[in-house]
C-alpha positions in Angstrom: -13.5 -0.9 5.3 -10.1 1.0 6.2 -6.8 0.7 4.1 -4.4 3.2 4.8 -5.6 6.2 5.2 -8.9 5.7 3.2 -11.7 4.0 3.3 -13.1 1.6 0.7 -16.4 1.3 -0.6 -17.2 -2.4 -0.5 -21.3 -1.7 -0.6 -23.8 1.3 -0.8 -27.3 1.0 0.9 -29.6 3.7 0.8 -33.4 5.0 1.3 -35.9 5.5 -1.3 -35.6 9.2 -0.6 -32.2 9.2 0.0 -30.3 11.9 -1.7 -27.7 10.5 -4.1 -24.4 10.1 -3.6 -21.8 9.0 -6.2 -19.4 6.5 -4.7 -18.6 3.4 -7.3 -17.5 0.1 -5.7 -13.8 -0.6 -4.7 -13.5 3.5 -4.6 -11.4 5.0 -1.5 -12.3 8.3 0.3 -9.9 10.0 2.7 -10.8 9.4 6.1 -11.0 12.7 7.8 -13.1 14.0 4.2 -16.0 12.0 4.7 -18.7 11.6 7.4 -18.3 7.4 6.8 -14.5 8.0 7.3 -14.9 9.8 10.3 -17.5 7.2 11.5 -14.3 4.6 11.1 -12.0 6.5 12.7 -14.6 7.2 15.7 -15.0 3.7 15.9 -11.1 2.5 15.4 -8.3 2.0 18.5 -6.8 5.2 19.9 -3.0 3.9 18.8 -4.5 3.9 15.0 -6.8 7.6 15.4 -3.7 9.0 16.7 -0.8 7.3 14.1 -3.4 9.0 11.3 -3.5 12.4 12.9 0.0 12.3 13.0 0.4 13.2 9.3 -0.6 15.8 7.4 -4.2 15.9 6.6 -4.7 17.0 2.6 -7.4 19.8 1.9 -10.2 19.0 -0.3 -12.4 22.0 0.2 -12.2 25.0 1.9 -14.4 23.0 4.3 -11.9 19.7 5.0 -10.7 19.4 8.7 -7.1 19.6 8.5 -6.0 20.4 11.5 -5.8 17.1 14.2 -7.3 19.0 16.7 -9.9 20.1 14.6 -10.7 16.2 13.8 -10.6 15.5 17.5 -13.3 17.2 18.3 -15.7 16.0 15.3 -14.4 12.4 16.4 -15.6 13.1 20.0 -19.0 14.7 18.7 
């Protein structure tokens, strides 16, 4: 689910196999951070992928796509 700028954990499913990942319930990821945010905003209307690109996009590892361009292309991918 999408609020704001993040997305919200509302359920985890996973494989037996799966590796772990540590998301609690109710938690909030930044969109352009995390593969399931950048699922949303693949998936979202073009007015509300380009109003989010039009701020500035916080780094959270050397690794974060901050640049809109950048995200663009991973959206496209």
């Amino acid at each position: 689910m999408v609020e704001g700028r993040e997305s919200v954990v509302i359920e985890k499913l996973s494989a037996r196999d799966a590796i772990t990942t540590y998301h609690r319930l109710g938690g909030r990821l930044p969109l352009h951070a995390t593969t399931g945010g950048l699922i949303l905003l693949a998936h979202a209307e073009q007015k509300i992928r380009d109003a989010f690109l039009a701020a500035p996009l916080r780094a959270y590892t050397p690794y974060t796509p901050t640049e809109p361009d950048m995200v663009r292309r991973l959206l496209a991918a």
